[in-house]
C-alpha positions in Angstrom: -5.6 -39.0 -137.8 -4.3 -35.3 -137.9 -4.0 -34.6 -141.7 -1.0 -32.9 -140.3 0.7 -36.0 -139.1 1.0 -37.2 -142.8 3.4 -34.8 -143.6 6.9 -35.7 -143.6 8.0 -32.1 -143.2 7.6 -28.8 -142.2 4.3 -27.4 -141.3 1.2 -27.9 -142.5 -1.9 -25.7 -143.0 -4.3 -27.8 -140.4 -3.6 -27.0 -136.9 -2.5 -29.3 -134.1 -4.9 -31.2 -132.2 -3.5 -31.8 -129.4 -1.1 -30.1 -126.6 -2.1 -26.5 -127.1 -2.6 -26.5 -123.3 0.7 -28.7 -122.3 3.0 -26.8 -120.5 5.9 -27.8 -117.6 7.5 -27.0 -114.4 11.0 -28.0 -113.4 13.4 -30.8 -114.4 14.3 -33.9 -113.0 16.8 -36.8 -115.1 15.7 -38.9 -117.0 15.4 -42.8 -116.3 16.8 -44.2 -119.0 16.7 -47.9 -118.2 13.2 -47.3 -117.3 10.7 -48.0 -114.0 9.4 -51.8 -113.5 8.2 -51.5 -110.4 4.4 -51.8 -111.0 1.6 -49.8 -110.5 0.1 -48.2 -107.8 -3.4 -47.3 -107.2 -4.3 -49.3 -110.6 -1.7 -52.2 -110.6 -0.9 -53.6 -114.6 -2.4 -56.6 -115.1 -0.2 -60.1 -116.2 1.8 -60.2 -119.6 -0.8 -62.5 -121.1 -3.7 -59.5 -121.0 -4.0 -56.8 -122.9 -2.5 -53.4 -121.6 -4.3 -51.3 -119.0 -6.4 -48.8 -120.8 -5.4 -45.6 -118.8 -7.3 -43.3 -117.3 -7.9 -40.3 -114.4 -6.2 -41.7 -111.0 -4.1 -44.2 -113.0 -0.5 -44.2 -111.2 2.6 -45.2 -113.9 5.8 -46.7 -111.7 3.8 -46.0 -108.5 4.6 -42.0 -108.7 2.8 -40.9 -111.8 -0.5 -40.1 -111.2 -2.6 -39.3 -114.5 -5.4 -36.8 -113.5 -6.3 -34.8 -117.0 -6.5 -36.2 -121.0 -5.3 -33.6 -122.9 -5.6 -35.4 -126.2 -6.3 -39.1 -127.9 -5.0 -39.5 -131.4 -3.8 -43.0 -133.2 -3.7 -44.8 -130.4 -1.7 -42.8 -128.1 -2.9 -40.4 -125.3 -1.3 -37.2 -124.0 -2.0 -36.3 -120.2 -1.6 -34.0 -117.3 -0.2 -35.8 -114.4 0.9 -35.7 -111.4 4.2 -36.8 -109.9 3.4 -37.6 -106.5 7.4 -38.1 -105.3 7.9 -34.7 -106.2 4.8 -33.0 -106.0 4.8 -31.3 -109.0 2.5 -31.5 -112.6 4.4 -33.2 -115.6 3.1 -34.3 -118.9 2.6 -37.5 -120.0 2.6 -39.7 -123.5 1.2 -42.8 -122.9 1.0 -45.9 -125.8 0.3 -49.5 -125.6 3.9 -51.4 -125.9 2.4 -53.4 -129.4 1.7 -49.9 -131.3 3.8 -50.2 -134.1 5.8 -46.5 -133.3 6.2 -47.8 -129.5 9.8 -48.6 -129.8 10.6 -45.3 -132.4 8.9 -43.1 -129.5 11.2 -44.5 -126.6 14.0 -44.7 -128.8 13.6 -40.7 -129.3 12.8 -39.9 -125.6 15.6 -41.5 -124.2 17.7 -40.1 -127.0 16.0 -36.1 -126.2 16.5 -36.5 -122.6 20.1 -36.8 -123.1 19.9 -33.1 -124.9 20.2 -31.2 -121.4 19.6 -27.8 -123.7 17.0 -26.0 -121.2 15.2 -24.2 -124.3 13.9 -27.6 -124.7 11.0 -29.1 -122.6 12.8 -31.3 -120.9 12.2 -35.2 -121.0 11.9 -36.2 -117.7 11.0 -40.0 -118.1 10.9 -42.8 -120.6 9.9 -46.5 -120.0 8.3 -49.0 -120.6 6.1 -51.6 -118.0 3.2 -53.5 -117.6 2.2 -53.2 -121.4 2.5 -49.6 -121.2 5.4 -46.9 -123.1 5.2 -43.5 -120.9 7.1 -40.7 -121.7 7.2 -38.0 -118.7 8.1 -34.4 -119.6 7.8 -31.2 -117.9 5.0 -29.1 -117.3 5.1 -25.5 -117.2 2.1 -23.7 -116.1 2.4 -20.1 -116.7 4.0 -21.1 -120.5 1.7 -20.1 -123.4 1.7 -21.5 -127.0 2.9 -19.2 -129.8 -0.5 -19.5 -131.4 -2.5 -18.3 -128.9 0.2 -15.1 -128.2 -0.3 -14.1 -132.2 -4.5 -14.5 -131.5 -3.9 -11.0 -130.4 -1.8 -9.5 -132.9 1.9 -9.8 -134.6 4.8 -9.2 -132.2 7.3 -6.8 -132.1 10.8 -6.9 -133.5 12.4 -7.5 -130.7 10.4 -10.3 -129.1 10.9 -11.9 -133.5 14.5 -11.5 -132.9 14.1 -13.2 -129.6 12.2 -16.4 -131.1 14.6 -16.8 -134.1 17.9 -16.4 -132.3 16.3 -18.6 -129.5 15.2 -21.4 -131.6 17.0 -21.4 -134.2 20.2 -21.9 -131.9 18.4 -24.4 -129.9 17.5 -26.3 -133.5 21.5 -26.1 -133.9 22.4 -27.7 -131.1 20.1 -30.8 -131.3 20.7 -31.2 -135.1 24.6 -31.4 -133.8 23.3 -34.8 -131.6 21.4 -35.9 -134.7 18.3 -35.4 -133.4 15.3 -32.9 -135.6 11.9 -32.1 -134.6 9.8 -32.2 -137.8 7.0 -30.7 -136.3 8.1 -27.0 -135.2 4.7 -24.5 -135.0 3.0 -22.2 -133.5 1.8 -24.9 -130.9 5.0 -26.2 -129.5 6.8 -23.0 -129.4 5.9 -21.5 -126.1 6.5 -18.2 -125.0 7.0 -18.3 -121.3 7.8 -14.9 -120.3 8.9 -11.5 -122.1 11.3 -12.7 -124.9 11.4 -15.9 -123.4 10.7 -19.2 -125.6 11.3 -22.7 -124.8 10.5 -25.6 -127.8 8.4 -28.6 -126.7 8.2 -32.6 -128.3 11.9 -32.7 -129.9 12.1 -35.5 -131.8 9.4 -36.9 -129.7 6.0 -35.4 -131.7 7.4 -36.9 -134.7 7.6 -40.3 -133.2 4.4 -40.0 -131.8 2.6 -39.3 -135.3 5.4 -41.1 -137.3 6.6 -38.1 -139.3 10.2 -38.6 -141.0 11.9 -36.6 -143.7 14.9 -37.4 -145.8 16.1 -33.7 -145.2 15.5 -33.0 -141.4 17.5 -30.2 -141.0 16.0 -28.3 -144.3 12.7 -29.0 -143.0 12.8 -27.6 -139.1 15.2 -24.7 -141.3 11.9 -23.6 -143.2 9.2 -24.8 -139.9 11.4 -21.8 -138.2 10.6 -19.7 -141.1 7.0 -20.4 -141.0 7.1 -19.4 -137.4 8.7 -16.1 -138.0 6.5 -14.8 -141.0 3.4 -15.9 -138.4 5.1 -13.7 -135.7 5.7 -10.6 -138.0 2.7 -10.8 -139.9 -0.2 -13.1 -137.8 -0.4 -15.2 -141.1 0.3 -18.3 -142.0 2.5 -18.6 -144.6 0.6 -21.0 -146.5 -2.6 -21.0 -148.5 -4.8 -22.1 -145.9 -5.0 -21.3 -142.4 -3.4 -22.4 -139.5 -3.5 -22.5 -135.6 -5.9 -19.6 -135.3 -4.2 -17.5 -138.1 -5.6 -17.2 -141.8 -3.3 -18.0 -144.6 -1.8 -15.9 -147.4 -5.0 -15.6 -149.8 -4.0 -17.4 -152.8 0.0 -17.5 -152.3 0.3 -21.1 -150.8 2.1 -24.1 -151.5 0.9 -25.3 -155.0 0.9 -22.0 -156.4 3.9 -20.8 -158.7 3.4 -17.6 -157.9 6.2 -16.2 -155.2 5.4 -16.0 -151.6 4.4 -12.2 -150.4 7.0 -11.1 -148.0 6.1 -9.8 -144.6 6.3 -6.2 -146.1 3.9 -6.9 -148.5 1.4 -8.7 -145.8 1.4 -5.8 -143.4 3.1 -2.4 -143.1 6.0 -1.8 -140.7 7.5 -5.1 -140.7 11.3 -5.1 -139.9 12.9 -5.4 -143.1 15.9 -7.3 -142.1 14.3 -9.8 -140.0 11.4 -9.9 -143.1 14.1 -11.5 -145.7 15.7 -13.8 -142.8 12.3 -15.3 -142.8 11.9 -15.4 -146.7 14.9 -16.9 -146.3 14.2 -19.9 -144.3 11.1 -20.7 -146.1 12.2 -20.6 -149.6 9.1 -21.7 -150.2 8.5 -21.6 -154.0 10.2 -18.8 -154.7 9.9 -17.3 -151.7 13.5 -15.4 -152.3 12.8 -14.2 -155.5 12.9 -10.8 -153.9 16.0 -11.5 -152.3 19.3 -12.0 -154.1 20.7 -14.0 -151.0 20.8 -17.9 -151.0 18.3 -19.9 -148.6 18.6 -21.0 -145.6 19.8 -25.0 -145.5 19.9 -24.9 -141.4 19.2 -23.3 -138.5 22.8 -22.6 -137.6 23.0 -20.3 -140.7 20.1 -18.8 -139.7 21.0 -18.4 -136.3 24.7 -17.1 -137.2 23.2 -14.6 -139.7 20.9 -13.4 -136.9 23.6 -12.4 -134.9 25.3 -10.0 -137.6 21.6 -8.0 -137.7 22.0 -4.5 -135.7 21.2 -4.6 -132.4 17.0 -4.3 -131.9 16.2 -2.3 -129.0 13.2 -3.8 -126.4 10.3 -1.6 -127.4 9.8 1.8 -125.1 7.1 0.9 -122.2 3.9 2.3 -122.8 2.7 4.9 -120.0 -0.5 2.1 -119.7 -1.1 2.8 -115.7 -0.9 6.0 -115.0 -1.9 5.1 -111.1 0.4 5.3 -107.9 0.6 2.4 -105.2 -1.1 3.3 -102.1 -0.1 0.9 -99.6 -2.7 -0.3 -97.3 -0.6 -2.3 -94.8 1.9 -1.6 -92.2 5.6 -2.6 -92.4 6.8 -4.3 -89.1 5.5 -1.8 -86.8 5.9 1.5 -88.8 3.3 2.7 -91.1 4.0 2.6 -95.0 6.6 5.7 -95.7 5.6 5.9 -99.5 2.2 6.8 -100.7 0.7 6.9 -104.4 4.0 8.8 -105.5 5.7 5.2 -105.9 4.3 3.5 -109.0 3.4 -0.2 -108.5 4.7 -3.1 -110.5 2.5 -4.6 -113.4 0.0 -6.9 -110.7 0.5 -5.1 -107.6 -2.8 -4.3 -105.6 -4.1 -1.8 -103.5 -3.8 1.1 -106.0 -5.5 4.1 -105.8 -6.3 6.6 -108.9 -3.7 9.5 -109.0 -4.0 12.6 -111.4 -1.1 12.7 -113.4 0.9 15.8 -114.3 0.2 17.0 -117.7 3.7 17.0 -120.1 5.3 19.2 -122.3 3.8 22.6 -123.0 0.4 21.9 -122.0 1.3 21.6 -118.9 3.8 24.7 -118.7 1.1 27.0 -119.8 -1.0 25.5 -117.3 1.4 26.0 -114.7 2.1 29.7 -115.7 -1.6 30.5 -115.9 -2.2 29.4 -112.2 0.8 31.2 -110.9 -0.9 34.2 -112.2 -4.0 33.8 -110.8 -2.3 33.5 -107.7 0.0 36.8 -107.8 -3.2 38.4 -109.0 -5.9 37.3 -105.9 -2.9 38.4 -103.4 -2.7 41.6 -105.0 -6.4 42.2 -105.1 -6.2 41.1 -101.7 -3.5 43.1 -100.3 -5.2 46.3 -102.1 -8.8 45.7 -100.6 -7.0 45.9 -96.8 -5.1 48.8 -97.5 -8.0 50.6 -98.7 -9.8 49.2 -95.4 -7.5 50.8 -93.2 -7.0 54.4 -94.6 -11.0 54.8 -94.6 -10.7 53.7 -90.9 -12.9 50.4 -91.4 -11.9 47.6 -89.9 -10.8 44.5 -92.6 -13.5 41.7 -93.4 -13.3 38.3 -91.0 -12.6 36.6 -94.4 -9.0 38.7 -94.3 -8.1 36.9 -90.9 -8.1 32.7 -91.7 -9.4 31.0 -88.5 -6.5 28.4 -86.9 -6.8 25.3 -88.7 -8.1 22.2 -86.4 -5.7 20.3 -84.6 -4.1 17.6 -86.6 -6.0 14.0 -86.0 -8.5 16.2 -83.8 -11.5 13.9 -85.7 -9.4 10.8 -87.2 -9.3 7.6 -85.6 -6.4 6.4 -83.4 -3.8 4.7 -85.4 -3.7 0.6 -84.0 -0.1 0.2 -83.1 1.5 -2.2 -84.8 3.0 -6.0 -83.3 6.3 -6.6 -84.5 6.5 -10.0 -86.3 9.0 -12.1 -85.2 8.7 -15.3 -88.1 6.4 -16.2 -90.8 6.2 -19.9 -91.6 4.1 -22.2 -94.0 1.0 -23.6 -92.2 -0.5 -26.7 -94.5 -1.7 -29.7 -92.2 -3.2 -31.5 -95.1 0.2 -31.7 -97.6 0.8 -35.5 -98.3 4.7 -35.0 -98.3 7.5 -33.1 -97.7 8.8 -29.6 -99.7 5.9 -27.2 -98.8 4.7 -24.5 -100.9 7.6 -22.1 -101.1 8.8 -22.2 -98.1 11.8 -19.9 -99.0 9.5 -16.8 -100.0 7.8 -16.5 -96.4 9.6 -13.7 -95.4 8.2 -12.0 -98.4 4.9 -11.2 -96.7 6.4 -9.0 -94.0 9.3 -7.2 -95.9 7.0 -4.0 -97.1 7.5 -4.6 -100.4 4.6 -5.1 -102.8 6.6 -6.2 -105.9 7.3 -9.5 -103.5 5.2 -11.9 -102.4 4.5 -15.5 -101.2 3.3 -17.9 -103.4 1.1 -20.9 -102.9 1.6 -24.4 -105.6 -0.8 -24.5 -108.3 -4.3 -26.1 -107.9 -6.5 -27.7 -110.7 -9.9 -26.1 -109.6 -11.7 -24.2 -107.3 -11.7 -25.2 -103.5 -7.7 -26.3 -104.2 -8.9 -29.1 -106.4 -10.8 -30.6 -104.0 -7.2 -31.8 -102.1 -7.7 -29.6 -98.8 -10.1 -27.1 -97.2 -7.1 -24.6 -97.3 -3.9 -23.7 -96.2 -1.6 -20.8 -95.0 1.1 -18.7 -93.0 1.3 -18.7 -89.0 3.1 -15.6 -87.8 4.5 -16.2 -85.0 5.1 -12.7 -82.5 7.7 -14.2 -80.0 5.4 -14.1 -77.1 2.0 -13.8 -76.1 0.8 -10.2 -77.4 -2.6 -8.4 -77.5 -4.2 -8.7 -81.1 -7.1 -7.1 -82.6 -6.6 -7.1 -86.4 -4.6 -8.4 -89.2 -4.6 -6.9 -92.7 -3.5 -8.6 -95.9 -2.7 -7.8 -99.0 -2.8 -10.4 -102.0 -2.8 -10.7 -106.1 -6.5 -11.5 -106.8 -9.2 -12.1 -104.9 -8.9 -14.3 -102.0 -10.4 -15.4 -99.4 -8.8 -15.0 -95.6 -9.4 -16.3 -92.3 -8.4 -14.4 -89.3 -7.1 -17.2 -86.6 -5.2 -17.1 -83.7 -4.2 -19.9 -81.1 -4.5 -18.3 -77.3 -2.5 -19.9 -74.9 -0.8 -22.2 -77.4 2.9 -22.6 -76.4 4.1 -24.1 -79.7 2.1 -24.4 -83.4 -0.6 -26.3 -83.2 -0.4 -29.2 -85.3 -4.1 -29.3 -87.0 -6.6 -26.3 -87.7 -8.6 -27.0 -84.8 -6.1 -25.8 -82.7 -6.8 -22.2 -84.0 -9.9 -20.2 -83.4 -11.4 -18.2 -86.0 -11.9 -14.8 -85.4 -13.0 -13.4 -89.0 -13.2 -14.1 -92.4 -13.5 -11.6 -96.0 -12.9 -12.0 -99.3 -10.6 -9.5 -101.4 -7.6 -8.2 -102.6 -6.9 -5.7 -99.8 -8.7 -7.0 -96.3 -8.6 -5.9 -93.0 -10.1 -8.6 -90.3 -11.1 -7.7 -87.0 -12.1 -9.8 -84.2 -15.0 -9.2 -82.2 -13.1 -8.6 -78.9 -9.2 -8.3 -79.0 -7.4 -11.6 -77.9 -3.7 -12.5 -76.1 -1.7 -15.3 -78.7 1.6 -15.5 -79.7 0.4 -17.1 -83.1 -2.1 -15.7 -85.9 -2.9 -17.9 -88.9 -3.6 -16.1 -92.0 -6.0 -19.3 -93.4 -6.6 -19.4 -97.0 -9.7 -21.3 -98.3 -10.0 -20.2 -101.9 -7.7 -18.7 -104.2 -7.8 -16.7 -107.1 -7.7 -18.3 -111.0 -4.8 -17.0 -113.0 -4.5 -16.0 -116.8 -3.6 -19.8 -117.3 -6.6 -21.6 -116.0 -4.5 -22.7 -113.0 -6.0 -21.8 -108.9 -2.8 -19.8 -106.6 -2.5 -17.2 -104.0 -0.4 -15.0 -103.8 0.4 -13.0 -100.2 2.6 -9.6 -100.8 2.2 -8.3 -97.6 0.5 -9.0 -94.3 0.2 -6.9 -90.8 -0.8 -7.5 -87.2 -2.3 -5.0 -84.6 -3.2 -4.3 -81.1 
């Protein structure tokens, strides 16, 4: 067992073992009275036997496909899944009905679910069938664990502000229903965007490991604390270390000596939101320095929060000092801005461009080149005077040749073919709902902060489900076509297709005919001779891997030409 699970409260100094990786996508309701349907690909067996022992391509009430163990640990498993109805990842708790905390787990899903507060990761399933309990929670794929943000340093007062106010008014509300989460850390506190958090396993983790505590609200009051020294300070608060952080040498539980306050750990700490979390903990004396009374609940901490003054968002840091270039053309025009637009964090097809220098560098500069200037056309202007009163006739250099025509030796620019619809092309989906179907138009608007975005695939090769998948433009007749050029996040592999003579979509890929193929960020497919269709396939086969292990593409902009 995790020697965290024996504690009754608050955290611990031994990390989790499990769900560091769990995160969720979108909600559903939860099924309160539970599935009984059966199985599907692996169908339970009769009361009498002992309960399935699951595992990958095990289906729970015919929908929930379990494709990923994240964790084993006394006697329960936690999994990715799939749920094939929706077509979407969720999360999974699976326990045999006879473990003795089977009944306390279900009791406190059911009991979660009905907590609708969306900082929560929501509980989306609970039931019991076939000798099985299963709990079914979101999954969010781009969320990362608290932990593994502070791996890279302590955050900044705003985003601390943002986590306490967050969770400590989400603790509020669920201690109002009666419900605590015992089990509040740096692992099931994810950060899913810029001062963004959401709180995984209410009342559910503690089920699962059978933690209890005759003060719940005291203890999730000092886990928050815990969680907002480790953000200002990347320590845990207690002697030993924790979740990839290293403890407070020597000023741990068990030692009568006072906690250090974030001040005292690292310089520069906000000092308002340093004694909130001194506060929370109280953690054997850890207000001696303050003459204000702990924290009892999150609510207290939450309202005295909100009388801190207002923390600004930090300024942005001038991190990319590069202009877009855009490499594509928008719906028959060619792109009006150049690298004077700066791109959004992601975009591609940027190309270096030499910043101005600021303040008085750049002044001086400025003034010193003007100089020069004044100075050559006055050297200049003296040299042909002097040339004509002598009689000689002025140098050749004096008279500038004509410059060449413009475009004399650049090649002709391909007129663009006005695209009349963009639509998802993916003969292989099992179901119903697309990829995002709504975000088509995305590709063809010139924008390169937008894009189209495929679903998220567990490997390589789009986890082995499909040879690929894509976006038929369709030109609202037969045209000439020669090229298209795409842009995308990451690099991706493209096939150039196009269907001649087709009157309609074809249904399957072999009703296109591949012209080209590349690999990139930034392509530009040719075909080998130019070709009459009304409809071109931009045909992904592999995608890019993103930040979170997961496989998508993402299409900002694509263009066809003559």
């Amino acid at each position: 067992m995790d020697p965290e699970d024996t504690q009754a409260a608050g955290p611990s100094a031994d990390g989790p073992t499990d769900e560091d990786t769990e995160h969720t996508e979108h909600t559903e309701g939860i099924q309160g009275t539970g599935n009984t349907d059966g199985t599907g690909a692996a169908e339970g067996p009769p009361e009498a036997s002992l309960p399935p022992e699951p595992h990958s391509g095990y289906r729970l009430a015919k929908r929930y496909r379990l494709e990923e163990c994240i964790t084993r640990l006394d006697g329960f498993s936690g999994w990715r899944a799939v749920d094939e109805k929706l077509r979407r990842a969720v999360g999974v708790h699976v326990l045999p009905v006879g473990h003795e905390r089977s009944d306390a787990v279900l009791s406190a899903a059911r009991s979660a679910a009905l907590v609708g507060d969306l900082r929560f990761v929501q509980v989306l399933d609970a039931a019991e069938e076939h000798g099985l309990v299963h709990v079914i929670h979101e999954w969010l794929p781009d969320a990362v664990p608290l932990s593994t943000v502070l791996h890279t340093g302590p955050l900044d007062p705003f985003e601390v502000y943002a986590l306490a106010s967050q969770v400590s008014q989400a603790m509020a509300a669920a201690h109002r229903k009666d419900l605590a989460h015992l089990r509040l850390t740096p692992a099931t506190v994810l950060r899913t965007g810029p001062g963004q958090f959401r709180i995984r396993g209410l009342a559910v983790d503690a089920a699962l490991r059978g933690i209890t505590s005759r003060e719940p609200r005291r203890a999730d009051t000092e886990a928050i604390g815990a969680l907002l020294y480790a953000a200002l300070t990347q320590r845990w608060p207690y002697g030993d270390g924790a979740y990839g952080l290293r403890g407070v040498a020597g000023l741990g539980k068990g030692s009568r000596d006072p906690l250090a306050t974030p001040e005292q750990v690292r310089a520069g700490v906000h000092r308002g939101l340093s004694e909130l979390a001194m506060r929370a903990l109280d953690n054997n004396g850890a207000t001696a320095a303050s003459h204000e009374l702990p924290f009892t609940t999150p609510e207290e901490l939450s309202q005295t929060l909100a009388t801190l003054p207002r923390i600004p968002p930090p300024d942005p840091t001038p991190t990319d000092l590069v202009g877009y270039q855009h490499t594509t053309y928008q719906r028959g025009t060619l792109t009006a801005h150049r690298a004077s637009a700066v791109p959004p964090a992601g975009a591609v097809g940027t190309a270096a461009v030499m910043p101005a220098l600021p303040g008085r560098t750049g002044a001086a500069l400025k003034w010193g080149v003007s100089a020069l200037l004044i100075a050559a056309l006055g050297l200049g202007s003296w040299q042909l005077a002097d040339a004509l009163l002598k009689g000689d006739a002025p140098a050749e250099a004096s008279s500038p040749a004509a410059p060449p025509a413009a475009g004399e030796d650049d090649p002709p620019v391909p007129e663009l073919v006005t695209i009349e619809d963009v639509t998802e092309f993916d003969p292989y989906a099992s179901g119903s709902g697309g990829q995002n179907p709504e975000d088509t138009p995305h590709t063809i608007d010139g924008d390169p902060a937008s894009y189209w975005q495929t679903s998220n695939y567990y490997g390589p090769s789009f986890g082995n489900l499909k040879p690929g998948l894509g976006l038929v433009l369709d030109l609202g007749e037969s045209r000439r076509v020669s090229s298209i050029t795409v842009d995308a996040i990451g690099e991706t592999t493209v096939e150039f297709r196009a269907a001649p003579g087709a009157d309609s979509v074809p249904a399957t890929i072999d009703g296109f005919t591949s012209l080209a193929e590349d690999t990139g960020d930034s392509l530009t497919l040719s075909a080998e001779t130019p070709v009459e269709t009304r409809f071109v396939l931009v045909w992904l086969t592999e995608l890019p891997q993103g930040s979170d292990g997961n496989y998508r593409g993402r299409i900002t902009n694509i263009a066809v030409a003559e």
